[in-house]
Phi, psi and omega in degrees: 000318163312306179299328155340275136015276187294343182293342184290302196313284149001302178303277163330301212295325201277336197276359163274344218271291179306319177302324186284318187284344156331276206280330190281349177287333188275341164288328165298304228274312210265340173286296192278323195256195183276124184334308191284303184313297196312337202226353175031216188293355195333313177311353167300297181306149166256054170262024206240291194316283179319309142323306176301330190303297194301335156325298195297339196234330187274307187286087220287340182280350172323329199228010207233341189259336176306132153277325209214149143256144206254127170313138183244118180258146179230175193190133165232112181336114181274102193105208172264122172086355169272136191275159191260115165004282153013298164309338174258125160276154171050201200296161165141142160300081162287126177294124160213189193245109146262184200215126189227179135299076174119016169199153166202118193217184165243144185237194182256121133256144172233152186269174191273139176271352207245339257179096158327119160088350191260169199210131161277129179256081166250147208249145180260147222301338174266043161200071166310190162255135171049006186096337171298118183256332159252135167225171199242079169254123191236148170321116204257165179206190164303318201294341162303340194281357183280334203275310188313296193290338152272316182313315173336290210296282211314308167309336175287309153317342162103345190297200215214095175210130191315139141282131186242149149247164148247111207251159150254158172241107210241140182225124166050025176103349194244143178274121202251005213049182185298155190229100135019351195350096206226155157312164142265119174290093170224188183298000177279310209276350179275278220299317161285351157260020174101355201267061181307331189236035175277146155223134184262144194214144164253154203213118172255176190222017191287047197339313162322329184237088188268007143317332215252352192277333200264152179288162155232148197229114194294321194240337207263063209289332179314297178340286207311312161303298178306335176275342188265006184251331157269014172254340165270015138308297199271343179297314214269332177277350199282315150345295185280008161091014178231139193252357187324298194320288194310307167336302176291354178275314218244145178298064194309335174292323194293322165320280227265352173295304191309295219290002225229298201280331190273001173296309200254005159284282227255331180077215186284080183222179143260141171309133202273324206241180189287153174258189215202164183166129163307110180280090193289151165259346199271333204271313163076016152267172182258134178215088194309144190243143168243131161277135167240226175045349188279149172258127209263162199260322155260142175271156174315137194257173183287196194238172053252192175272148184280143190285134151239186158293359173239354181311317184250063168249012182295291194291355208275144151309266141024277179317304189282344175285292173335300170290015183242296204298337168318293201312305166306269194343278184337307192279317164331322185249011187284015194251280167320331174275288186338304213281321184298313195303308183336290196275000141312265182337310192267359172251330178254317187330284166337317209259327161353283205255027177328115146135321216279180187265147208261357158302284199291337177313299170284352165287323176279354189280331225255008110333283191310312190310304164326289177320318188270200203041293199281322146346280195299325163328298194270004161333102176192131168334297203274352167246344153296069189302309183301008176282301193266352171299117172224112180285135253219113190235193183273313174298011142291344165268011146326326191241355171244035179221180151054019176222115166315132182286145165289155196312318216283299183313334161321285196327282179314325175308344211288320173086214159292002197280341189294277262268320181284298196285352172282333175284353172291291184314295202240004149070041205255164160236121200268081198229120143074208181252062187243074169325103167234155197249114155302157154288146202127180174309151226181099192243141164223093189256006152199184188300121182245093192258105193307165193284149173279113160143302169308140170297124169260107186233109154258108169294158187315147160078015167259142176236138162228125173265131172227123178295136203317122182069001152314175131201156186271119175262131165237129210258029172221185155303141176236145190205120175284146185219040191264194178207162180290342172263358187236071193269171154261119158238146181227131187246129172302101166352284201247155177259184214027351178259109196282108169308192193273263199217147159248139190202141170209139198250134186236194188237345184102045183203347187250166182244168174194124159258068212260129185193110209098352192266129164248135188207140185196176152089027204266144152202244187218178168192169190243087177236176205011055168104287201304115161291136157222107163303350148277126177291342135249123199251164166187131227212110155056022164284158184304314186207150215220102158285079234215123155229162193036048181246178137284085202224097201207187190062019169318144198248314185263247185262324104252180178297277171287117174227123168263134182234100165059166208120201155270225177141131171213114181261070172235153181063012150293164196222128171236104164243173189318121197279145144308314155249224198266176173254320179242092133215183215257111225234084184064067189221160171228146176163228207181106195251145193218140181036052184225156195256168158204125215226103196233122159263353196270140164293328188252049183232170164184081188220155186287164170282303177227112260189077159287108164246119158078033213219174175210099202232101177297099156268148179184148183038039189252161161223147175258088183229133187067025183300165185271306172277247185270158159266327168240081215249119199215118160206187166078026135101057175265173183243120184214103161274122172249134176200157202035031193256156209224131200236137164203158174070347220255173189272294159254140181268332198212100160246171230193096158211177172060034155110013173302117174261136168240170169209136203215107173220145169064048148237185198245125171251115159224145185053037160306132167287295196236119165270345181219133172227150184219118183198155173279146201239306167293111172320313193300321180252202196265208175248226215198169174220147161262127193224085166288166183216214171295141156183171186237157200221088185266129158066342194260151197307307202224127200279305193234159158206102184232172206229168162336315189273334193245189184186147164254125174255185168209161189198164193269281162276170173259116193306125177291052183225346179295275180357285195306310187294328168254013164080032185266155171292000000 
């Protein structure tokens, strides 16, 4: 009977005794412990409810791991009688009034066509939002942190893609949850990643829609013709088994990054909807935009790929090496994406999934990751078949019928046999991969664009004419070689009657060197696609070196125009321009001792023209200019010192987030010596930093807006110094 007794006693105690130790291990395990391991695919199953339940009590990290907090945007009907968006059905704009932090205006909204529940945002053009004019909100879940977590890769690859964020959204009172955030890829956003001289176009891949195989260009019809008329050029050689021509269209490196991203989005598949991409005119290139977050409406089909004009860069030797080294790069940096995915998770996953249990949550992120993770792993050529598939559809004779081919691709079939006939032609010497123009006479009675690849050397005592509306294009290094009493001159045929452009277009691999060139009667052109705005133009040298020259009568938009590199600029003479005479375009480097000069009355352009740039000026003059003497925007950097002002209409403005900083020089008889203002809604305004300088004669010391301000200091902090390598 005792014992009896204890067992009764006993019992209960031990079966609360088990219960508790039940529940505090599941309270170890889903709080402390791994996720995956613990729930593997289970949230799959249909145990996965019952799981969850016990999750939602056991897991204590549920409310507790947020970081971040997500931004509130509110929308409202904007007036009496305006319906609240919420409210509209089908297509159509509504005026409503938003509200942010630190902004509030009335915008335009619509709901999204391509997408249930999403909203277009455009903003009006003098009040961006964030530098932003448009934006894109699409209903967010766990599966947005997958969009987070390709926006990672594609940044690691370099590609070009909209930032996604995330807000809640409260319309009229009602809370709609978190929202997805992104740019609307249009011409504001090529212009808010720099890209100013972008026209954007899509390209599908679809055989049923061989409309859709040709790029289309939504606004930019000069694009559309000229590109699609130089991609069915290069489409016919590319044919004949030489991709060069293409090569030379399309970004190749960024093309196999894109093809690398949609491999470890979609996995051995073809793409169901159109990519998007960008045409540069400075450049005459194709360069792939990568979109991620859209949820596609058809799915991707298996290959092989249907023939477009860019497919067959799939097969380019070239193409397919780009797309293995992306790969290694990846698995190289796979530590640094893992380390990126992580600190994804701990700031937005909680705020995703608010209420739900953050085991299964991280058990399923820490799948999708796993899945890209294994993707990038396994990048390899040789496991892609469809990369290298490429089918032949009814929309290839989209491209081999009905468009004439251009003069300049006749030319280039010509091949090497062109080098003979340039050496016929112009008494030019062909040595090895050189082109050189010796001393003498030069006649250009039409467009002379040098094989892409060759060094072009003009020696002291070369004169070249070039005939009205011509121009010389050079695809290699270029490099002048005159002196000031033994210069190279290149000359207008007719006066006043202006050639096109000397030009020289590189990849970001040739140098260009000018030393001695006189030069003039110059304005601009547009050749194989490549705007050049300069009457001497230079396109993508690493580094671009110009000393003792001469560079004046320019006819067009500048004398000089540099588009990115390094740059050293010394001892030159810049005169009268038509517009401005020099500009310096994402470039860095440094001009020294050189005049810059306007004689002219009907001209009305700056002296030195920065955009996007980090530029040392010193022991230069600025004199009588129409406009500016110096013009530094787009959120450039600039030191000017010991330098000399005079005459100018403003001697110095400063705009679009732009810092200048200005000691030891001299201002005299200026209408204005400083102007500082945002001139572009995407930035901000600008600063002026003066120091010792001397001030003479001139009418108006500043003129500044709202957004900018001039400051003054006695000195300049030595890390300024430092930063532009100055003494």
């Amino acid at each position: 009977m005792k014992r009896s007794v204890n067992r009764r006693r006993i019992g209960p105690m031990a079966w609360l005794f088990g219960v508790g130790c039940v529940a505090a291990s599941l309270m170890l395990f889903f709080t402390f412990g791994d996720p995956v391991r613990l729930i593997g695919d289970r949230y799959l199953r249909p145990e996965a409810a019952e799981l969850e339940h016990i999750a939602l009590w056991a897991d204590l990290r549920s409310n507790a791991d947020t970081i971040a907090s997500p931004a509130i945007y509110y929308l409202q009907g904007a007036g009496e009688g305006v319906a609240c968006v919420t409210e509209k059905q089908g297509p159509g704009w509504v005026r409503q009034w938003f509200e942010a932090e630190g902004y509030g205006d009335t915008v335009k909204v619509r709901r999204l066509r391509t997408q249930e529940g999403g909203f277009v945002i455009q903003f009006d053009r003098a009040a961006p939002f964030q530098a932003k004019h448009h934006i894109v909100l699409l209903p967010a879940d766990r599966e947005s942190l997958r969009a987070k977590y390709l926006e990672v890769i594609a940044g690691t690859l370099g590609l070009l893609t909209p930032e996604i964020q995330f807000a809640r959204v409260i319309a009229c009172g009602h809370d709609l949850g978190i929202f997805q955030v992104q740019e609307r890829i249009d011409a504001d956003f090529l212009e808010h990643n720099r890209i100013g001289d972008g026209a954007l176009f899509t390209q599908g891949f679809d055989p049923d829609r061989p409309d859709h195989l040709y790029p289309a260009f939504d606004k930019d019809t000069l694009a559309n013709g000229a590109l699609n008329t130089m991609l069915e050029a290069a489409y016919r050689r590319a044919e004949q088994g030489d991709a060069t021509a293409l090569r030379e269209l399309v970004d190749t490196k960024a093309m196999a990054a894109r093809l690398l991203m949609h491999e470890i989005e979609n996995g051995n598949t073809v793409p169901s909807e159109e990519w998007l991409f960008v045409y540069r005119w400075s450049t005459g290139r194709v360069v792939p935009v990568y979109r991620n977050g859209r949820v596609s409406q058809v799915a991707p089909r298996p290959g092989p790929w249907s023939m477009n004009c860019i497919t067959p860069l799939l097969q380019d030797p070239d193409v397919q090496a780009q797309y293995l080294a992306h790969g290694e790069h990846l698995r190289t940096e796979q530590q640094r994406i893992e380390e990126q995915f992580a600190a994804l998770d701990k700031t937005w996953l909680p705020m995703l999934v608010s209420g739900g249990a953050l085991s299964f949550e991280h058990a399923h992120a820490a799948r999708v990751k796993n899945a890209l993770l294994n993707s990038v792993m396994g990048a390899d050529i040789a496991n892609v078949p469809n990369i290298v598939a490429v089918r032949a559809t009814a929309g290839r004779a989209t491209f081999t019928h009905g468009m004439p081919l251009p003069a300049w691709a006749l030319e280039q079939d010509r091949d090497l046999s062109s080098l003979d006939l340039l050496a016929k032609h112009y008494k030019v010497q062909v040595a090895g991969d050189s082109v050189v123009f010796p001393r003498g006479k030069y006649f250009v009675d039409e467009d002379l664009v040098l094989p892409e690849g060759y060094r072009v050397v003009f020696l002291q005592g070369a004169r070249i004419t070039i005939n009205a509306g011509r121009s010389i294009v050079v695809r290699g290094p270029l490099q002048v070689r005159g002196t000031r009493r033994n210069p190279v001159f290149v000359r207008a045929a007719q006066d006043e009657v202006p050639f096109g452009t000397f030009a020289m277009v590189g990849d970001g691999r040739y140098t260009c060197s000018l030393q001695g060139l006189q030069i003039s009667g110059g304005s601009e052109a547009r050749i194989n696609g490549v705007y050049h705005s300069g009457m001497l133009s230079i396109h993508g040298a690493t580094t671009t070196g110009i000393a003792d020259c001469i560079i004046g009568g320019s006819m067009g938009e500048d004398g000089l125009n540099i588009k990115e590199g390094v740059v050293l600029i010394s001892n030159t003479v810049f005169e009268d321009g038509h517009a401005d005479l020099v500009d310096l375009d994402l470039c860095t480097g440094t001009v020294r001792g050189c005049i810059f000069r306007s004689g002219r009355k009907n001209g009305n352009g700056d002296g030195l023209d920065v955009s996007g740039a980090h530029v040392l000026v010193e022991d230069c003059r600025f004199l009588n200019m129409l406009d500016k003497g110096i013009s530094v925007g787009e959120n450039s950097q600039l030191l000017v010192r010991r330098s000399h002002f005079q005459g100018n209409t403003i001697a110095l403005a400063a705009k679009d987030l732009s810092t200048a900083h200005v000691m030891d020089n001299v201002f005299v008889d200026n209408a204005l010596v400083f102007g500082a203002y945002r001139k572009k809604d995407i930035y901000g305004g600008a600063r002026i930093i003066t120091y010792a300088n001397t001030y003479t004669g001139n009418k108006r010391q500043e003129e500044v807006d709202e957004l900018s301000k001039v400051d003054q200091a006695v000195r300049p902090d030595a890390s300024v110094m430092e930063q532009f390598d100055a003494d």
